[in-house]
C-alpha positions in Angstrom: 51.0 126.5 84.4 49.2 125.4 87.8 46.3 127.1 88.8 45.0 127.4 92.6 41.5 127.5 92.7 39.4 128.5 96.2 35.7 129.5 95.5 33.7 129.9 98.5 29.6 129.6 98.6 27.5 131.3 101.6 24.2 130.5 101.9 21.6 130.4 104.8 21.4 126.6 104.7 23.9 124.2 103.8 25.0 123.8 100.3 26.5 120.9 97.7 29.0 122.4 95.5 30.8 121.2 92.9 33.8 121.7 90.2 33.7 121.4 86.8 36.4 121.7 84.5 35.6 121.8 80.7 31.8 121.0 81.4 33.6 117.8 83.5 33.1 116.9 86.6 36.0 116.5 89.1 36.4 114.2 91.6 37.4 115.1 94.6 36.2 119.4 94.1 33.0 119.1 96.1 31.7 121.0 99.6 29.3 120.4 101.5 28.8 123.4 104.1 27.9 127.2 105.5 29.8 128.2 103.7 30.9 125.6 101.0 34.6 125.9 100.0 36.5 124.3 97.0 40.0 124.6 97.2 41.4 122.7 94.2 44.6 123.0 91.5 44.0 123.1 87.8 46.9 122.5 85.3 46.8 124.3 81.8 49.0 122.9 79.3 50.3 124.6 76.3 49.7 122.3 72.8 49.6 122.3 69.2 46.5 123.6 67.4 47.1 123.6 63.8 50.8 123.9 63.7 50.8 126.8 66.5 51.8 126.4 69.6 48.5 128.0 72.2 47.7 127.1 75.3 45.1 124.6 75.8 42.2 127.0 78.0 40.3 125.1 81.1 36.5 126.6 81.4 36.1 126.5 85.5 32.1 126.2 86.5 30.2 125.1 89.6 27.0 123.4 89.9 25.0 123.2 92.9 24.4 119.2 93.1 22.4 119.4 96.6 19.0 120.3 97.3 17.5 123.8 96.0 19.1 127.0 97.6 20.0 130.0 97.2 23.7 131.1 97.6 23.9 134.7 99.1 27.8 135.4 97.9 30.5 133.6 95.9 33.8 134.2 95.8 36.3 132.9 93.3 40.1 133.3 93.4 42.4 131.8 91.0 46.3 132.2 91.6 48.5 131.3 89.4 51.5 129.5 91.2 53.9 127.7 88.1 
């Protein structure tokens, strides 16, 4: 299926976020901002692990890559659109 993804960082000062999917960083799924706000798809496939068909999971992170802040509040919502 297709995944939306929308995380939103509020902090005092300006911060650098970005996506990761799998411990991988994606292009494109960073913000820079008061607040900081990612708004990116994901797919997750099904495949074949040992003869059974699974589906293939996608670990979501987000690592500040700016300078040292604090983030007050995140927000994470993942919607599941196909």
């Amino acid at each position: 299926g297709i995944y939306h993804i929308t995380a939103t960082f509020e902090a005092a000062a300006a911060v650098s976020v970005q996506l990761l999917v799998n411990g991988v960083v994606v292009d494109g799924a960073t913000s820079t901002g008061t607040p900081a706000v990612i708004d990116y798809f994901v797919v997750v496939d099904s495949g074949c692990v040992l003869g059974t068909n699974t589906t293939i999971s996608q670990n979501i992170s987000f690592q500040n890559v700016g300078a040292a802040a604090t983030i007050d509040n995140v927000i994470v919502n993942v919607v599941k659109e196909v």
